[in-house]
ZADO-1210 file (C-alpha; in nm, 4 decimals, padded with zeros to 6 digits):
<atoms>
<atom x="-00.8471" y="-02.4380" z="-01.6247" code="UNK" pos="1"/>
<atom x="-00.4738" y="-02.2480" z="-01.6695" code="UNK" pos="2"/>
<atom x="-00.1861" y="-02.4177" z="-01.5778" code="UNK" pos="3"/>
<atom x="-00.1069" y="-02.3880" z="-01.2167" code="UNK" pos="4"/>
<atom x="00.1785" y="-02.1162" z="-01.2017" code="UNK" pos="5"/>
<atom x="00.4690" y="-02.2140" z="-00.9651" code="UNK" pos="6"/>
<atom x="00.7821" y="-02.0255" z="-00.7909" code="UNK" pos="7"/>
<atom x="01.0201" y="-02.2551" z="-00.7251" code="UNK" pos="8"/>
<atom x="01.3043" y="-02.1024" z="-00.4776" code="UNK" pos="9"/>
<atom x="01.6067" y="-02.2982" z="-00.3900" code="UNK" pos="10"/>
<atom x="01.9468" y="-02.2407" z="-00.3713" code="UNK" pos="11"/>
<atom x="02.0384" y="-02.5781" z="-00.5051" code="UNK" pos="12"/>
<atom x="02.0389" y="-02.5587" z="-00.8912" code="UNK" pos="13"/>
<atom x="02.0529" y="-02.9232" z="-00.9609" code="UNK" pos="14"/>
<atom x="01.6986" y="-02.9247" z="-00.7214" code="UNK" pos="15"/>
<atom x="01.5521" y="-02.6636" z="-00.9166" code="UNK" pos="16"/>
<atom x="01.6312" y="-02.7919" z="-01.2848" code="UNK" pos="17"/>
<atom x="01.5536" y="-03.1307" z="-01.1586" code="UNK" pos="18"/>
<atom x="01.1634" y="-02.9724" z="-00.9751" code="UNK" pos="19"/>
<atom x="01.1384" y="-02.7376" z="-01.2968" code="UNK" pos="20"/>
<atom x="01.1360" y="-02.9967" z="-01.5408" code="UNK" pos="21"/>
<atom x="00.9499" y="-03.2817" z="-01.3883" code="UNK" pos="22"/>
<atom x="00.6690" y="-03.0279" z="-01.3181" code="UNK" pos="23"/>
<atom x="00.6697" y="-02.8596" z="-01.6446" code="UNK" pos="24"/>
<atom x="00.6350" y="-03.1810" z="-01.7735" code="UNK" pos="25"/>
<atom x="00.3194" y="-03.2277" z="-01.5585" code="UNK" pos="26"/>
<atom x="00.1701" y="-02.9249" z="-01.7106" code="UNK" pos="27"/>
<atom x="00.2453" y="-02.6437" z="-01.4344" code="UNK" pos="28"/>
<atom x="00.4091" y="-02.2973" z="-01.5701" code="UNK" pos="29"/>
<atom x="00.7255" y="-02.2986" z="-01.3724" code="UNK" pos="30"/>
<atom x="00.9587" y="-02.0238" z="-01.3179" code="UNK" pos="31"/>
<atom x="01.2962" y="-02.0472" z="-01.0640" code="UNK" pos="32"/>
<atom x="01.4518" y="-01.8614" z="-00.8179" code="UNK" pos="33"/>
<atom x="01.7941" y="-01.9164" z="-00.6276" code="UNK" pos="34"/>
<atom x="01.7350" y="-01.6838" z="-00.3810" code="UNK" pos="35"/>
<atom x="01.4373" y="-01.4986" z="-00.1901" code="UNK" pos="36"/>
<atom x="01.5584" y="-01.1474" z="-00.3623" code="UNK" pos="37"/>
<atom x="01.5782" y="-01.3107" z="-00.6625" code="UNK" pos="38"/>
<atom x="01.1513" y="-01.4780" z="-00.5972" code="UNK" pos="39"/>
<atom x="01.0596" y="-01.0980" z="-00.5076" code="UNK" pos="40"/>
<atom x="01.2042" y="-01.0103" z="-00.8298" code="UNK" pos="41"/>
<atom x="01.0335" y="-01.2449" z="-00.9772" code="UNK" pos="42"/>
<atom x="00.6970" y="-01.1998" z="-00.7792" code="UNK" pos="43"/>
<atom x="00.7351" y="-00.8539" z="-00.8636" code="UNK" pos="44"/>
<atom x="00.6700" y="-00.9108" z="-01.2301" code="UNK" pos="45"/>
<atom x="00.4579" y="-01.2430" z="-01.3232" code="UNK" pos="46"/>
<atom x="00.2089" y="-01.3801" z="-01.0756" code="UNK" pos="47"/>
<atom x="00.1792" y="-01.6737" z="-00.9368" code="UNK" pos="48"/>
<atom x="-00.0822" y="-01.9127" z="-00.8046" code="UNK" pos="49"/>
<atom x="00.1950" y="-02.0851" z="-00.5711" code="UNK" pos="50"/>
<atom x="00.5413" y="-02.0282" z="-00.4671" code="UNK" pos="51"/>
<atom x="00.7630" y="-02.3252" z="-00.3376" code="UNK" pos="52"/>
<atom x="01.0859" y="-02.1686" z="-00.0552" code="UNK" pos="53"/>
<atom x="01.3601" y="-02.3690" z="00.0820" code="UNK" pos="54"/>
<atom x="01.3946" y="-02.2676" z="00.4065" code="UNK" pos="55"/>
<atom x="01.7279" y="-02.2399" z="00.4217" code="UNK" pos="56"/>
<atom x="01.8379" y="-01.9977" z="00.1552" code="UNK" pos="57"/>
<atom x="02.1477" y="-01.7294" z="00.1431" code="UNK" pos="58"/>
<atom x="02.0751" y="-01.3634" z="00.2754" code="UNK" pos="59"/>
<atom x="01.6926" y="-01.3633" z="00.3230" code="UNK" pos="60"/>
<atom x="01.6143" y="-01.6662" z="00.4627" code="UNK" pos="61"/>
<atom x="01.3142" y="-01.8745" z="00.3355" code="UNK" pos="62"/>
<atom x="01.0871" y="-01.7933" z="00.5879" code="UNK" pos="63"/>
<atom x="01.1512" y="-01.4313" z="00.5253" code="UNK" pos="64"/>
<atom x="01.0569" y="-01.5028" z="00.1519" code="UNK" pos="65"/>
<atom x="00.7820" y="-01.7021" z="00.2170" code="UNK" pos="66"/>
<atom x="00.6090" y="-01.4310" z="00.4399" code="UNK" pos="67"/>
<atom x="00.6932" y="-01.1234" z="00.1709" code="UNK" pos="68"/>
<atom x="00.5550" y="-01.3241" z="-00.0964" code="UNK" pos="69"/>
<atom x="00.2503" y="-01.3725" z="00.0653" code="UNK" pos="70"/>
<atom x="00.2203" y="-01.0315" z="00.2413" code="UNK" pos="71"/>
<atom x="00.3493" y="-00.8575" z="00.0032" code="UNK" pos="72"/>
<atom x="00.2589" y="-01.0385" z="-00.3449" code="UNK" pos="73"/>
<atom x="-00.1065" y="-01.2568" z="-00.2519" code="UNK" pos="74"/>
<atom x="00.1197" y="-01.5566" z="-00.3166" code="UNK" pos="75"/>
<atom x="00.0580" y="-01.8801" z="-00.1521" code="UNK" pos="76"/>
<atom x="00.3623" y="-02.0943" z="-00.0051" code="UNK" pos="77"/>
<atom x="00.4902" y="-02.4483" z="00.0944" code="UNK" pos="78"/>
<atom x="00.7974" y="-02.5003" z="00.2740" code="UNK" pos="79"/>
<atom x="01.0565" y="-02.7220" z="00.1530" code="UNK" pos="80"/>
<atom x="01.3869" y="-02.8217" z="00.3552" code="UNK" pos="81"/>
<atom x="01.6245" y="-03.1115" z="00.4105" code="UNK" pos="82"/>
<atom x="01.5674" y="-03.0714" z="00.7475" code="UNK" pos="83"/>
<atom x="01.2590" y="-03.1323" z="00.9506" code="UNK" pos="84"/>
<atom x="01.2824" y="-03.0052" z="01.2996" code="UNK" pos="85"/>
<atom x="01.0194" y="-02.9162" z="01.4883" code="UNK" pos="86"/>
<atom x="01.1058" y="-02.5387" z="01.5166" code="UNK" pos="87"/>
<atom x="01.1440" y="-02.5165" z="01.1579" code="UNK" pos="88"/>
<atom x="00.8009" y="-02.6491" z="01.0814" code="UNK" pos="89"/>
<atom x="00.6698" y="-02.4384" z="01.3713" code="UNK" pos="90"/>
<atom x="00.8171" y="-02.1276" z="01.2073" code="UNK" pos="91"/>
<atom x="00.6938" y="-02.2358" z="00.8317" code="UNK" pos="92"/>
<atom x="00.3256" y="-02.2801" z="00.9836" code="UNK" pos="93"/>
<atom x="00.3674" y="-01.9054" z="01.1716" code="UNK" pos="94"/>
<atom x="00.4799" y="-01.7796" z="00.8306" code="UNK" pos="95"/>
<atom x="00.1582" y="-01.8890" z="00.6486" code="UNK" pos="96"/>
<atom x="00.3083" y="-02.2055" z="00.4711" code="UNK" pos="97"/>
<atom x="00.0463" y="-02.4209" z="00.3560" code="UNK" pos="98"/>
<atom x="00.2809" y="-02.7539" z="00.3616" code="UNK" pos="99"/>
<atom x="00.6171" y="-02.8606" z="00.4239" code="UNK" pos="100"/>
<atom x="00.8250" y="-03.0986" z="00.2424" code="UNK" pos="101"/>
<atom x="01.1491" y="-03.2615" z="00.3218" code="UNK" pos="102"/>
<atom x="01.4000" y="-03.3107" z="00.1202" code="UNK" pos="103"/>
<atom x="01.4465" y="-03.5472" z="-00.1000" code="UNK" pos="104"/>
<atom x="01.1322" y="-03.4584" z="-00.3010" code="UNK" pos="105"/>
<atom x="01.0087" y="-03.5923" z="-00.6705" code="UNK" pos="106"/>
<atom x="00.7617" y="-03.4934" z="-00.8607" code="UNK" pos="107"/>
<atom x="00.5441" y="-03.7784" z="-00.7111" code="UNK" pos="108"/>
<atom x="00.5497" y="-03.6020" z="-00.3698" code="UNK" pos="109"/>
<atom x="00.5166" y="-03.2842" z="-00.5177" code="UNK" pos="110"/>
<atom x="00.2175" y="-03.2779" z="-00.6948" code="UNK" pos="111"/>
<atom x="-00.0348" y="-03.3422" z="-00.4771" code="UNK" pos="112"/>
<atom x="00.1479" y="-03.1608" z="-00.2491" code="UNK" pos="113"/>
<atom x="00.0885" y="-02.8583" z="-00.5326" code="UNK" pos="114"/>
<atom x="-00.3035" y="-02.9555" z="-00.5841" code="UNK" pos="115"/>
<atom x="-00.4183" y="-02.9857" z="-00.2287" code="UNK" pos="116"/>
<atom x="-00.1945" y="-02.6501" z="-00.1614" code="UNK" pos="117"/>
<atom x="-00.3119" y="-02.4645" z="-00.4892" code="UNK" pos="118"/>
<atom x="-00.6769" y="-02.5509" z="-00.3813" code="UNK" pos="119"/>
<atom x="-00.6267" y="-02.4701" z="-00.0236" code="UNK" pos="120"/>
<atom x="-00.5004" y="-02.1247" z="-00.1997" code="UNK" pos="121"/>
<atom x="-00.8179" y="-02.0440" z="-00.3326" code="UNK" pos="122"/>
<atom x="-01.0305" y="-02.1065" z="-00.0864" code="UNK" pos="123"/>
<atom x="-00.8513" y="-01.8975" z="00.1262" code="UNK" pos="124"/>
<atom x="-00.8315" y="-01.6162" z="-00.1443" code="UNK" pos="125"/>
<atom x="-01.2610" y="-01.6600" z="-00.1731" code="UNK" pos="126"/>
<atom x="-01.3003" y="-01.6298" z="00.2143" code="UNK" pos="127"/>
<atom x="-01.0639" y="-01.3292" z="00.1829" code="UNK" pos="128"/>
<atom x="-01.2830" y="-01.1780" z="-00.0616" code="UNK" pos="129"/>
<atom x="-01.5781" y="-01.2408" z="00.1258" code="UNK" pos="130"/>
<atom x="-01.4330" y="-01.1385" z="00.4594" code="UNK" pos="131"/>
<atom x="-01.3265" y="-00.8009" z="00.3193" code="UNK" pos="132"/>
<atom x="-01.6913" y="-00.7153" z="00.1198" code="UNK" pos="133"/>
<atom x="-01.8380" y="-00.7456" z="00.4236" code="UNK" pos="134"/>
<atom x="-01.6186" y="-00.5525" z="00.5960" code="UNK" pos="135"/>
<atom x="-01.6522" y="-00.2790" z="00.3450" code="UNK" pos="136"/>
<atom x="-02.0309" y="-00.3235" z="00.3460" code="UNK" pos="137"/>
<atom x="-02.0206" y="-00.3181" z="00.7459" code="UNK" pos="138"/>
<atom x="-01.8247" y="-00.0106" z="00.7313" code="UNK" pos="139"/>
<atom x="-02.0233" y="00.1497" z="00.4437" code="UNK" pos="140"/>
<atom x="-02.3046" y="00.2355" z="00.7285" code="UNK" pos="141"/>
<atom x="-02.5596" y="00.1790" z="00.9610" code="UNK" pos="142"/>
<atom x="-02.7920" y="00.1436" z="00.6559" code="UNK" pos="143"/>
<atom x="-02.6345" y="-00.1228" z="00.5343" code="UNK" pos="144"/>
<atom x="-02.5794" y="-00.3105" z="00.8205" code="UNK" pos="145"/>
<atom x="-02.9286" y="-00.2852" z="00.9390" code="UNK" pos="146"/>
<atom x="-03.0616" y="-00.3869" z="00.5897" code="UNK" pos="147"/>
<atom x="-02.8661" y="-00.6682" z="00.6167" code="UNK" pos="148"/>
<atom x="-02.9862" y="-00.7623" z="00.9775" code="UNK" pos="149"/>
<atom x="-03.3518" y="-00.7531" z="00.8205" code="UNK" pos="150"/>
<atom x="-03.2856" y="-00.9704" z="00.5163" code="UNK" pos="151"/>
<atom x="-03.0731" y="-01.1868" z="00.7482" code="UNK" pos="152"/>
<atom x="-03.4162" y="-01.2062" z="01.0373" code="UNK" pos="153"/>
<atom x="-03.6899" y="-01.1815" z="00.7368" code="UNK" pos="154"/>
<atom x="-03.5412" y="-01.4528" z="00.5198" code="UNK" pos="155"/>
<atom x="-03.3495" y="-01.6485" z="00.7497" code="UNK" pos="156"/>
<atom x="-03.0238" y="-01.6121" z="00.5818" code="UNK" pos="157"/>
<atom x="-02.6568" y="-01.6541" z="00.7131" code="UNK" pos="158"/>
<atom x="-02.4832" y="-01.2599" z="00.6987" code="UNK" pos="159"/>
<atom x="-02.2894" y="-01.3200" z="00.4184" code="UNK" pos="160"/>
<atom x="-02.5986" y="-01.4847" z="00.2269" code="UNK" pos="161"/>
<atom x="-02.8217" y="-01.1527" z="00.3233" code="UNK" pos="162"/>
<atom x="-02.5116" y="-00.9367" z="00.2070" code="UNK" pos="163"/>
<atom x="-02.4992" y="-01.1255" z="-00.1100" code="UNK" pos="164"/>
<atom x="-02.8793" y="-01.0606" z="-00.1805" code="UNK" pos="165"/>
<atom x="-02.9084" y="-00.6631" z="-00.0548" code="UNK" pos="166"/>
<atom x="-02.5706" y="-00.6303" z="-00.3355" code="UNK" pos="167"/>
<atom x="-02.7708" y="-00.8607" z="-00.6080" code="UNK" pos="168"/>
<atom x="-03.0968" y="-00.6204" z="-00.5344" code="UNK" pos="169"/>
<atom x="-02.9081" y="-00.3408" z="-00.5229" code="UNK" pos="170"/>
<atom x="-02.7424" y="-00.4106" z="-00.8732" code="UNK" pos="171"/>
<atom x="-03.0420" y="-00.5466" z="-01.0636" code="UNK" pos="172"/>
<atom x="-03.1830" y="-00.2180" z="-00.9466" code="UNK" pos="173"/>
<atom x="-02.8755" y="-00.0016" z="-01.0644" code="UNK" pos="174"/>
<atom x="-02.8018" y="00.2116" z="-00.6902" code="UNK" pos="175"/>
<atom x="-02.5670" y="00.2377" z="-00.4572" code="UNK" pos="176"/>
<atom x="-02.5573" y="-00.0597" z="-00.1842" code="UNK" pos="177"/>
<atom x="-02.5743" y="00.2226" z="00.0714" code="UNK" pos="178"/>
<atom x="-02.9078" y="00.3572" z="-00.1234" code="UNK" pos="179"/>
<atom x="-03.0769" y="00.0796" z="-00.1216" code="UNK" pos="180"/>
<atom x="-03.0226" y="-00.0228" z="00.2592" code="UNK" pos="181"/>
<atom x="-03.1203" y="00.3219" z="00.3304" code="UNK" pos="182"/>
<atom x="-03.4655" y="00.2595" z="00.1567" code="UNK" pos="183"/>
<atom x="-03.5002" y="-00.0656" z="00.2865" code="UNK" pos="184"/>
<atom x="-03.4716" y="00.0566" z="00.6063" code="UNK" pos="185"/>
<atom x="-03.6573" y="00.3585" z="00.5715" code="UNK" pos="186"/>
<atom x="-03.9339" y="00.1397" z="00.3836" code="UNK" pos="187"/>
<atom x="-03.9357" y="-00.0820" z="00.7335" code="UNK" pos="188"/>
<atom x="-03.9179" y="00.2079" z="00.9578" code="UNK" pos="189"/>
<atom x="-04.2602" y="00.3443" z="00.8038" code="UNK" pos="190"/>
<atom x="-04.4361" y="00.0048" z="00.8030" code="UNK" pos="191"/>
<atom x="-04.3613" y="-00.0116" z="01.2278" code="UNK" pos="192"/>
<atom x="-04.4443" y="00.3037" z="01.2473" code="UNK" pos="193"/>
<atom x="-04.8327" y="00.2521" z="01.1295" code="UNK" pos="194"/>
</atoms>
């Protein structure tokens, strides 16, 4: 598996040399920021499985960087701050941040901190995924959403395992998903009919 790629965003330079090189060291691709114009800059040219945002940064403030980067960019986020406040935390959460650290840190704290986030990442990037097919597939039709009502009755499957199994027919058959719900259904429609 790649190296984990991480954003680390902190005003403080002596944090971010100090961060950069222990995790490095662990095997993550690191890359710095000292501002949240500066991680949008950044964002906007590499990606990045994670991104790591002091809160409490110069013009944009963290939380304003933490939500860009993930609106904007796909890019997952922990919080980091020296201070640990309940409306801080509150806000990180609102913003989408999938931990927050205080300040001190080391790499200790860090990394699992990193793993569990990373992980957390790509769940939530496969549930996206998932979410959004069968949106699309929803949307695509009637067809398609009644085909997937009969696999989901006939075979007892969940709606994202019946969506999963019209789009696996569909493509060992070479058509269109909406072509092959259509048949299904038409195929169904004859059989009541007799």
């Amino acid at each position: 598996m790649p190296a984990i790629r991480v954003l680390l965003v902190d005003d403080d330079r002596l944090i971010l040399a100090t961060l950069a090189r222990a995790l490095a060291a662990s095997g993550y691709a690191v890359d710095v920021a000292d501002s949240g114009e500066a991680a949008l800059e950044c964002a906007a040219s590499e990606r990045y499985d994670l991104a790591i945002v002091d809160m409490r940064l110069p013009g944009m403030s963290g939380c304003e960087a933490a939500r860009r980067l993930r609106e904007e960019h796909g890019i997952a986020t922990l919080s980091l701050s020296a201070y640990s406040d309940r409306e801080l935390v509150q806000q990180a959460v609102a913003e989408g941040a999938l931990g927050y650290l205080v300040k001190p840190v080391d790499a200790a704290q860090l990394i699992p901190a990193i793993e569990a986030a990373a992980a957390r990442a790509r769940d939530i990037a496969t549930l996206t995924e998932a979410r959004l097919q069968l949106e699309q597939a929803l949307a695509g039709g009637r067809a398609t959403s009644m085909a997937v009502g009969i696999m989901m009755e006939r075979r007892k499957l969940s709606e994202q395992a019946a969506f999963e199994a019209l789009r696996a027919s569909a493509r060992k058959n070479q058509r269109k998903l909406e072509d092959q719900s259509r048949e299904m259904v038409d195929m169904l429609e004859r059989l009541n009919e007799h």
